[in-house]
N, C-alpha and C positions, 0 to 999 in steps of 0.2 A: 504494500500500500504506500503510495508515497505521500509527500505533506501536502501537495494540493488535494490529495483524497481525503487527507485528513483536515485540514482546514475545511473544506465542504462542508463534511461530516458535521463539524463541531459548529459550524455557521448555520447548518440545518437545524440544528435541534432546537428546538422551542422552549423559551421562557418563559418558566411556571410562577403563577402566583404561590401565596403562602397557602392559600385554602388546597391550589390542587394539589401541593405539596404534602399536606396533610393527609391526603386521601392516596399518596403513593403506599404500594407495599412494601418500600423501601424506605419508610418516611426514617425512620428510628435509624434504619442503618446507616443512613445520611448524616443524618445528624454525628453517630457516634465517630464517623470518620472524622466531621467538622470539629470533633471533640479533639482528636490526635492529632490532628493540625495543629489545632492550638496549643496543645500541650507541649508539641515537638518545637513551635516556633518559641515558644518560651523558654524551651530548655535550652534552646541553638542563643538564644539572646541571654540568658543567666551564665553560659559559657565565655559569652562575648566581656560579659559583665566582669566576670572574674576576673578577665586580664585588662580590667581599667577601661574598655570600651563602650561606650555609652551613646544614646541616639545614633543607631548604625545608619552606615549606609547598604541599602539592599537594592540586590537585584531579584527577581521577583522574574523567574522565566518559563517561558510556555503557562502565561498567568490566567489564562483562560478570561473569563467572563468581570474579572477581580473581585471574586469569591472571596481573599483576605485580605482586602483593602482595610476592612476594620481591623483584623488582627495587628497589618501593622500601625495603628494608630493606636491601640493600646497598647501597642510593643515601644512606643514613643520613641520609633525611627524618624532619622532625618529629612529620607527623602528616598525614594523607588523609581529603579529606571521595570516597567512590567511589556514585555517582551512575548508576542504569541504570532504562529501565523494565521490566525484568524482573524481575516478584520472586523467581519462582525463583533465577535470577541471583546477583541479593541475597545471596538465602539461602545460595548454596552460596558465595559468598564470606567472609560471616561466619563461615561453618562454616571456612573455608581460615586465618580470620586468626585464631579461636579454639583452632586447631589448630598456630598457628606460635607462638603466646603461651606453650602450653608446655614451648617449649624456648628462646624467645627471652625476657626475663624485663624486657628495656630496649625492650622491642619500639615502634615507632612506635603513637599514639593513632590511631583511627580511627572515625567515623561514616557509617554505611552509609545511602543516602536511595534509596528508591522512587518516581522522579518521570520523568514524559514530559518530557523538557527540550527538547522541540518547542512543547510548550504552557504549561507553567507556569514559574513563576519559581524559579529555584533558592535563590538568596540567600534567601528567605523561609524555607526549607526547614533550612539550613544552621546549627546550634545556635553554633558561635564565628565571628565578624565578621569576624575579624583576614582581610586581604587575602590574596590566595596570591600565590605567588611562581611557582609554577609549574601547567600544567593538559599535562593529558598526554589525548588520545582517539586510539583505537588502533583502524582499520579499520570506522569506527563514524559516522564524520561526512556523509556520500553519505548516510545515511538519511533528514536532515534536508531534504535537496534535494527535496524532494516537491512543494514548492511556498516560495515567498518567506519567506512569513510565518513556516513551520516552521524556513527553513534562519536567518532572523535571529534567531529567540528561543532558537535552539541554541548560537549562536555570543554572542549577549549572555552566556547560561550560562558557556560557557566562559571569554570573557577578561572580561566587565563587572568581575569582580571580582580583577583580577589586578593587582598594584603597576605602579605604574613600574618597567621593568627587570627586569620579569615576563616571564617564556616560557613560549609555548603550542605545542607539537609532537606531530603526528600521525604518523597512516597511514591512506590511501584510494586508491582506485579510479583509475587514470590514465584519465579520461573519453578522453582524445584517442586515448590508442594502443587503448582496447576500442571508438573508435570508427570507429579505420585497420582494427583487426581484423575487425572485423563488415562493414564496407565491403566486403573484398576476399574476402570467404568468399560463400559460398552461400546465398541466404535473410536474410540478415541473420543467420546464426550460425555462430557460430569455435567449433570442439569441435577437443580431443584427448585422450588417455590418461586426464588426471586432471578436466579443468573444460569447461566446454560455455558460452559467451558467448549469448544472441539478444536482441538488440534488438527492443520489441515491436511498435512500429511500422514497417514496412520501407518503407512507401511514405516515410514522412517520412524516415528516412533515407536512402534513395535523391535526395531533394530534397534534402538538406543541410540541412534545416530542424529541425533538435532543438531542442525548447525549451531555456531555459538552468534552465528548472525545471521540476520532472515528468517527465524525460527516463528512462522507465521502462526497463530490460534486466533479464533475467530470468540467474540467477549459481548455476551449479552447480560445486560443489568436492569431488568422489570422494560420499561419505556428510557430509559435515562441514555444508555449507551448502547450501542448497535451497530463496532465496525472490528476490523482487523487489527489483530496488534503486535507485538513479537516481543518472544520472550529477552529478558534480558538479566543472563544468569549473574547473581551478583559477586561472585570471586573473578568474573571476569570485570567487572564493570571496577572494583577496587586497582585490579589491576591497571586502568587504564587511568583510572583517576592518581594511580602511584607515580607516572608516567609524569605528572603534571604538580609534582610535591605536595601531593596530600594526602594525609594519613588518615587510618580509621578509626573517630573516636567508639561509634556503635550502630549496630545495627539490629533488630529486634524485629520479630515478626509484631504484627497489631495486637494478638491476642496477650504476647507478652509486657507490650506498651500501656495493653488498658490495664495490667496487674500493677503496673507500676505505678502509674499516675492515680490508681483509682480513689483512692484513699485522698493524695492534696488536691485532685481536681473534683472531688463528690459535688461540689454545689455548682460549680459549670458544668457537668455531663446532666443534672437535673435540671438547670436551666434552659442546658441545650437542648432539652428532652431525649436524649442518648438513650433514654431504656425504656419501658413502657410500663405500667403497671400489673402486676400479675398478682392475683385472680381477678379478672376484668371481664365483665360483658361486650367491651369493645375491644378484645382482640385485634393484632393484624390481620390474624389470621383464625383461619377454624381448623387447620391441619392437623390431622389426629398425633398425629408424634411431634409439632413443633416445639411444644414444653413438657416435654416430658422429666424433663433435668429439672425446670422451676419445679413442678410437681410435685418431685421426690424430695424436694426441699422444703417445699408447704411442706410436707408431712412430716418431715421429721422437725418440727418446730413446738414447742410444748404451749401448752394456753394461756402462758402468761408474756408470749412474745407476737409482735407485729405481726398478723396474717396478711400481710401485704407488700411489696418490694418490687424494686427493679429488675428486669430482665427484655429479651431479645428474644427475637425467634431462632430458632434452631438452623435455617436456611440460611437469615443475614449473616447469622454469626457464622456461620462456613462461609460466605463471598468473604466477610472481614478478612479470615484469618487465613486469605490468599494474596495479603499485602505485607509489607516490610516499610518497616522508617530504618532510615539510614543518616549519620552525623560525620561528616568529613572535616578535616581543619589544614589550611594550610600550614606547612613546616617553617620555623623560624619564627623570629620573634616579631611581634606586633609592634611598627613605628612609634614613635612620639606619636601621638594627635592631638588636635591642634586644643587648645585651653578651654573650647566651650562641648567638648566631644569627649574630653580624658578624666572630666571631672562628674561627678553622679549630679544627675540633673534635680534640683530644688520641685520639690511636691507642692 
């Protein structure tokens, strides 16, 4: 699939209001993803923190729709260059950041760039020089994997221009578990409630023979997403990022991400509605095995404790725990910066 199929794609799909959103069967699991975004953008910015860096500079690439425009304005970033080759995309994100300016009046600086950053050179593109401190791509990087050449001129994009003591953190596709899944399924495809996996090649998967680029599966998520993508195994992908002097602080599947955070982010994952109430009459779902696990937990709860909690459906939580966050940091020490960026900003 190449990026103009893929800009199509993601220029085709329709923006949801909040009500149809609510009525997706994916609503929760939406949500809880928006949950590990924020969690990972905050951990990638308390790292920054650590070593004296304050209101980063971020780059903000294959930004989609600017889905974390707010994140980073709570993240009390300096300024975002956000980089997609959709230009719808684009557009609806300029429209998102002109629409936060007013009411935010200190609001972060922001330049919006329309570029295949599989093919061209970003930095050319980019109107201030000044290095970034931080580069955030969010479920966006597997695109790049088409072949060699694409996934290196993506990833120069990303960190070429990132300080010493710079971090770059994601979110993609766990190539390895959607390729246990597809393995052990039928045909080469893993389907349930919400998402549908097939790997296009099944003789080669049957071989064990996936390329480590081009490794095409084709990724259905309810209505939300509906194209081609490629795997992008991540010992390879470190590899290439080593290539480029950055090291690996971590990488965690989702399911391990939400053990971690679950506990200091409890009142943002309920805010964000990340889970749903269980026992409920408005289920997601009516699928006889989807909470089977909450169930067995009702039950073993004695009468003097909460008959009610959070949980997911059985189905989201398998799409979830087919993703990985990843934390890269450039090698060497972080510059001087400059007196109003090196010092912790007044509340």
């Amino acid at each position: 699939m190449s990026s103009e199929e893929v800009a199509q794609h993601y220029n085709n799909v329709k923006q949801t209001g909040i009500d149809d959103r609510k009525e997706s069967r994916i609503f929760h699991m939406r949500n809880m993803n928006n949950w590990i975004k924020s969690q990972l953008i905050n951990e990638a910015v308390q790292i920054l923190n650590s070593s004296g860096i304050y209101r980063p500079r971020v780059l903000d690439i294959a930004c989609g729709k600017g889905g974390d425009l707010r994140k980073w304005d709570i993240a009390k970033v300096k300024n975002v260059v956000m980089a997609d080759v959709a230009d719808v995309s684009i557009d609806q994100a300029k429209d998102r950041y002109e629409k936060m300016k007013d009411y935010r009046h200190n609001l972060f600086d922001a330049q919006f760039i329309v570029s295949d950053c599989t093919k061209s050179d970003l930095s050319e593109l980019i109107e201030d020089k000044t290095p970034f401190d931080l580069t955030s791509c969010q479920f966006a990087l597997h695109y790049s994997f088409v072949d060699e050449q694409s996934a290196r001129q993506f990833l120069k994009n990303a960190v070429g221009s990132l300080k010493p003591g710079g971090v770059f953190v994601g979110t993609l596709p766990d190539a390895d578990r959607i390729v246990w899944a597809v393995r052990n399924s039928e045909n080469g495809e893993f389907a349930n409630e919400v998402c549908k996996i097939r790997y296009e090649n099944v003789d080669e998967l049957a071989e064990g023979k996936t390329p480590l680029f081009g490794a095409k599966f084709h990724f259905s998520l309810d209505s939300q997403v509906n194209c081609p993508e490629f795997l992008a195994y991540f010992p390879l992908l470190q590899h290439l990022l080593e290539e480029f002097d950055m090291e690996l602080l971590f990488v965690r599947n989702f399911a391990d991400y939400v053990e971690r955070w679950k506990i200091a982010g409890k009142n943002l994952l309920e805010k964000m509605k990340g889970l749903e109430t269980y026992p409920s009459d408005r289920l997601s779902t009516n699928g006889e095995n989807e909470y089977t696990e909450a169930k067995q937990f009702l039950e073993k709860l004695d009468e003097s404790q909460q008959k009610t909690f959070g949980t997911i459906s059985k189905s989201e939580w398998e799409a979830i725990c087919m993703y990985l966050v990843f934390a890269f940091r450039k090698k060497g020490s972080p510059p001087e910066s400059e007196e109003s960026d090196s010092k912790k900003p007044k509340n």
